[in-house]
C-alpha positions in Angstrom: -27.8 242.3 -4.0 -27.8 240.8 -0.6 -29.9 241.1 2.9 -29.8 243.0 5.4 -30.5 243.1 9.2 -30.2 245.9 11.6 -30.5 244.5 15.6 -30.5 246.8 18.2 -30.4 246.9 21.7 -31.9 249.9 23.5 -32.5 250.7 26.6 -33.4 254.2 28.2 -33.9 257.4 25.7 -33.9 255.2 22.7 -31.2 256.8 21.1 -29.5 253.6 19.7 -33.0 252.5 18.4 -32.7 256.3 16.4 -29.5 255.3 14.8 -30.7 251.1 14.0 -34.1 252.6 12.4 -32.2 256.0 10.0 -29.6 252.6 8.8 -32.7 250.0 8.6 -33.9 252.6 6.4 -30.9 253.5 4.4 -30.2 250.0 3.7 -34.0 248.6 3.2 -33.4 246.5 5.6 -35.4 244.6 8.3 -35.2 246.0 11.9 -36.0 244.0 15.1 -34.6 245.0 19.0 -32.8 242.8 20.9 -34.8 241.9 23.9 -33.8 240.7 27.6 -36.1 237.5 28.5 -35.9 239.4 32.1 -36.7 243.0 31.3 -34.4 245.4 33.2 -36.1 247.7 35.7 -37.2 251.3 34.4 -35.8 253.2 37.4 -32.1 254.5 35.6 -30.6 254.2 38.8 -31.4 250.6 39.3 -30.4 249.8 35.6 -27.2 251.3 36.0 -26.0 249.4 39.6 -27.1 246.0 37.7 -25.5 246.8 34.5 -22.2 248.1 36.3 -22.6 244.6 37.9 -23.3 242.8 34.7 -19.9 244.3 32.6 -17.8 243.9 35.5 -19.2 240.3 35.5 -19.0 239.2 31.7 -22.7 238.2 32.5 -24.7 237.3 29.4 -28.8 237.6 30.0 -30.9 235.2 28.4 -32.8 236.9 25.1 -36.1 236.8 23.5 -36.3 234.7 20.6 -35.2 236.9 17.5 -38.1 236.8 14.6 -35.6 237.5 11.8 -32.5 234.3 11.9 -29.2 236.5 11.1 -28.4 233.4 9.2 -30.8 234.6 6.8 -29.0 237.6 5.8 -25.3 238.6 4.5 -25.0 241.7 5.9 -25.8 242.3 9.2 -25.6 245.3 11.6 -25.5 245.7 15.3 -26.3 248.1 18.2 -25.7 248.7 21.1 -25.1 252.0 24.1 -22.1 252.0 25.5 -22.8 250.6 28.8 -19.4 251.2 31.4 -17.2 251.7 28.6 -18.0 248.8 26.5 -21.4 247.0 24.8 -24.5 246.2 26.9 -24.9 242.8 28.3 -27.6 242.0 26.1 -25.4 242.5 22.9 -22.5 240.2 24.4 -25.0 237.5 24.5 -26.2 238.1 20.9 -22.8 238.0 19.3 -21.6 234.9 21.3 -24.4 232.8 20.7 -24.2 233.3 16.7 -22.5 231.9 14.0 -21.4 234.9 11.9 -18.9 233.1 9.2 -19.4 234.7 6.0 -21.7 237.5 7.1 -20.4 241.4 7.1 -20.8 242.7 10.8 -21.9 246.3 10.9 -21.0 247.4 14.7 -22.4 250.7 16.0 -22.6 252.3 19.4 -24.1 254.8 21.1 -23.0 257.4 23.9 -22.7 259.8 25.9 -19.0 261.2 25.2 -17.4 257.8 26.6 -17.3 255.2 23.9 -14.7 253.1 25.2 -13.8 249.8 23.6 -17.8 249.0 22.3 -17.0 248.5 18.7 -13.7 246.6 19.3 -15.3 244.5 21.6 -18.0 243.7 19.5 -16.1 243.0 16.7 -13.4 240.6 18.6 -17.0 238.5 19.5 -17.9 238.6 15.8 -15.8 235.4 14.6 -15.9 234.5 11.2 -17.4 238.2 10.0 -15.9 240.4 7.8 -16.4 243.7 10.0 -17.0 246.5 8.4 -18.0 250.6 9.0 -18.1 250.8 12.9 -19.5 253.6 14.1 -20.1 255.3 17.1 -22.8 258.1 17.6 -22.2 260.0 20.7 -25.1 261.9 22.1 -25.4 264.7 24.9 -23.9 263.7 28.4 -26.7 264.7 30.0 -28.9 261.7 28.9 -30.9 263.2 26.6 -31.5 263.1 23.2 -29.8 265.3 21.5 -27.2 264.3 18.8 -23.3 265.5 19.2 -22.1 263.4 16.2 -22.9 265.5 13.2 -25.9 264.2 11.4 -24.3 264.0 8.1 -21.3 261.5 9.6 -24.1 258.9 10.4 -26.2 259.7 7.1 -23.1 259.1 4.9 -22.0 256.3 7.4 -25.8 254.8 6.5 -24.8 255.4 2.5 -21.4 253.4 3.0 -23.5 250.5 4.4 -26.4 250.4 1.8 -23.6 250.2 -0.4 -22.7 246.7 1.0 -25.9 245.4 0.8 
């Protein structure tokens, strides 16, 4: 039995960190968020202009150290929002600044009825992996927190994972 590693990166209503924590769960695995080393403001306005900016710009922010080393681990899962059709910033710089030869690369996504090319995108960043069980979760399009995706599509989606593991 192998490792496993849920990161997420979550911003506003934490709705990706509710998916990263029912998988980190599922799977036993450890959890950690992916962190800006420049926090983004709070006001969703303001967030949205610079991240609009940032995708349009293939900008990667610099990240908080990670405590858990996905080299550590074989199975490895990451999350992101959908941020103007594809994964945030924060995620780009994750996946390019890894080595994920050998590892299975569990993409997921979050959104609000718009999931673009997220998981494609993440998954064409993820050289080396062996990709497996993307997923996206789309939530209400009014922000909030409430769930579209059926609950049981992301609990078996969880199963299918553990069962990599």
């Amino acid at each position: 039995m192998g490792r496993a590693l849920v990161l997420y990166y979550s911003w506003s209503n934490g709705n990706t960190e509710r998916v990263a924590r029912e998988l980190a769960d599922a799977c036993d695995a450890d959890l950690e968020r992916i962190e800006t080393a420049v926090p983004y403001s709070e006001d969703y306005d303001r967030t949205v202009d610079q991240g609009k900016r940032e995708v349009e710009a293939g900008f990667e922010p610099e990240l908080q150290p990670l405590g858990h080393d996905p080299a550590d681990y074989d199975v490895i899962a990451v999350g992101t929002p959908t941020w103007w059709y594809t994964m945030a910033p924060a995620v780009r710089t994750l996946l390019r600044s890894r080595e994920w030869n050998g590892k299975v690369v569990v993409p997921f996504s979050t959104c609000a009825g718009w999931e673009g090319t997220a998981l494609d995108d993440m998954a064409g960043l993820a050289e080396g992996a062996r990709v497996a069980e993307p997923l996206t979760v789309t939530f209400g399009s009014d922000g909030g927190d409430s769930m579209v995706t059926d609950p049981r599509k992301v609990a078996d989606w969880a199963g299918r994972v553990a069962d990599l593991v």
